[in-house]
VOPAGU-2260 file (C-alpha; in pm, 1 decimal, decimal comma):
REM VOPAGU-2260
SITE   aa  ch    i         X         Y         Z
SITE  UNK   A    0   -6456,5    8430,4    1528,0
SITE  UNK   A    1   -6398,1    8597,8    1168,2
SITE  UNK   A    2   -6481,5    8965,6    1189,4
SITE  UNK   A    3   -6644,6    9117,3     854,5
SITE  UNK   A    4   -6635,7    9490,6     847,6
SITE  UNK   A    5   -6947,1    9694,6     967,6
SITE  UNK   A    6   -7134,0    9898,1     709,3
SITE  UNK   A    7   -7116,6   10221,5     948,3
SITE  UNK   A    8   -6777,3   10164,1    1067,9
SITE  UNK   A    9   -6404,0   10243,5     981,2
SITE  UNK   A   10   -6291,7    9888,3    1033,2
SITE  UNK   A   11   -5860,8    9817,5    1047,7
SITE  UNK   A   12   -5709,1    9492,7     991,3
SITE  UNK   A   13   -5330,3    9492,4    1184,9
SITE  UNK   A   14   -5115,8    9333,7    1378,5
SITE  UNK   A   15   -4904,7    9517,7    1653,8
SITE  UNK   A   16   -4557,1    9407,7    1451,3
SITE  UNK   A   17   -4603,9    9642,3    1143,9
SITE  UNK   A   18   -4500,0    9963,0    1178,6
SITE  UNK   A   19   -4715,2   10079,2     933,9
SITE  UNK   A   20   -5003,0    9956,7    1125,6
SITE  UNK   A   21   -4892,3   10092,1    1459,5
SITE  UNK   A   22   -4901,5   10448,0    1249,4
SITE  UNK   A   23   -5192,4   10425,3    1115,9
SITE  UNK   A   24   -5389,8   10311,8    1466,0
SITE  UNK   A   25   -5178,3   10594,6    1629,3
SITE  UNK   A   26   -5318,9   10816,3    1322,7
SITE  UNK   A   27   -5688,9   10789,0    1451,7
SITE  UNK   A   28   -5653,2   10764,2    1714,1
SITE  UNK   A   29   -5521,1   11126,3    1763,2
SITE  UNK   A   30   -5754,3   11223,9    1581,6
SITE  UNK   A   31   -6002,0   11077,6    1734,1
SITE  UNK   A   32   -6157,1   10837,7    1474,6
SITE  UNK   A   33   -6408,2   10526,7    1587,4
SITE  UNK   A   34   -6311,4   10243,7    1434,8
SITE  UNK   A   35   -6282,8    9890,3    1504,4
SITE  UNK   A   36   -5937,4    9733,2    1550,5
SITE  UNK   A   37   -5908,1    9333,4    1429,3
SITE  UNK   A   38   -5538,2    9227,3    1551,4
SITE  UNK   A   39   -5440,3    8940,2    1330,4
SITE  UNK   A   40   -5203,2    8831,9    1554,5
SITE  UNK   A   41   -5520,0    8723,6    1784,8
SITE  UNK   A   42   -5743,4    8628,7    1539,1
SITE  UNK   A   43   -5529,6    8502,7    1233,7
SITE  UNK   A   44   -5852,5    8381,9    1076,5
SITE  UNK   A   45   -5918,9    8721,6    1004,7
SITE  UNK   A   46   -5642,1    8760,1     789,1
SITE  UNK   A   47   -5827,1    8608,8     515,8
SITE  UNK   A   48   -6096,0    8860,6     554,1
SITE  UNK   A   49   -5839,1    9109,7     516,0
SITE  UNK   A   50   -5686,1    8945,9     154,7
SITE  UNK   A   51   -6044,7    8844,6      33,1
SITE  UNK   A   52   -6101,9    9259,6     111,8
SITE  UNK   A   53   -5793,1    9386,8     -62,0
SITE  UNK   A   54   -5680,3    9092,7    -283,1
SITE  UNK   A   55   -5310,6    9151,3     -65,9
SITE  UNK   A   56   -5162,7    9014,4     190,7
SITE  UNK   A   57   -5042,0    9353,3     311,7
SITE  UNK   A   58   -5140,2    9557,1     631,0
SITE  UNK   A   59   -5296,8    9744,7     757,8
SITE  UNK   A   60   -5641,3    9690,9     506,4
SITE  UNK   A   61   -5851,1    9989,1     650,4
SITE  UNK   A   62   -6239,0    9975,8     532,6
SITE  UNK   A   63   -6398,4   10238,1     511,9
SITE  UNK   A   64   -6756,2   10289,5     574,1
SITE  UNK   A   65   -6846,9   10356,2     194,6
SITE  UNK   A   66   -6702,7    9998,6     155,1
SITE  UNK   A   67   -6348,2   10137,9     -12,1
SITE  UNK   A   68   -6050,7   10080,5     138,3
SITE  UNK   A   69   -5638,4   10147,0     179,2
SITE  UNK   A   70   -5378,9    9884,0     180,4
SITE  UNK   A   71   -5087,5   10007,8     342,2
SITE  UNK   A   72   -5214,7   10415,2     327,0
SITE  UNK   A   73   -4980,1   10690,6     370,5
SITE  UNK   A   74   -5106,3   10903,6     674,5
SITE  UNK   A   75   -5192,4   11157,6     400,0
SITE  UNK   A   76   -5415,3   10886,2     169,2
SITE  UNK   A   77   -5606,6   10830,8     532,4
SITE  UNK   A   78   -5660,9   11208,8     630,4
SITE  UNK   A   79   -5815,8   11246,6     230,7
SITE  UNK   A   80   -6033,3   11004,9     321,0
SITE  UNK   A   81   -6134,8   11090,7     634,7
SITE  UNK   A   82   -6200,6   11476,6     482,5
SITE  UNK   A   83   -6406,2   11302,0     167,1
SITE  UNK   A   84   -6595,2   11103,1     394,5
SITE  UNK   A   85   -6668,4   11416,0     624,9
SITE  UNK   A   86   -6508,0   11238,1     922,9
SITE  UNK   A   87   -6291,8   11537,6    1022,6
């Protein structure tokens, strides 16, 4: 199964072995952001959803639901995001 992001939805490619991504998940989590989680690690298909998204190979890819996304965001890039977007 290849997951493409939802229109609506704050979609984050990861895998539970990158620290970056375990921040980021732990991120909105706290803060209490929906979002849709695709571990690569189960589905490693999806990991060419991820590059065809962001042109990288880097994680965590989080889409947002205006279609932009973050490869690799700083907890700050994702909270300016989340404010733009009205989110928090």
């Amino acid at each position: 199964m290849t997951t493409t992001p939802a229109a609506d939805t704050i979609t984050m490619f990861g895998a539970e072995w990158c620290g970056d991504c375990r921040r980021t998940k732990k991120q909105l989590d706290e803060l209490g952001i929906e979002y849709t989680y695709v571990d690569l690690a189960a589905e490693p298909a999806a990991a060419d959803v991820a590059k065809e998204i962001s042109g990288r190979t880097n994680i965590p890819v989080v889409v947002y639901p205006d279609s932009s996304h973050h490869v690799e965001p700083s907890n700050a890039d994702v909270e300016a995001k989340l404010r733009e977007l009205s989110l928090i």
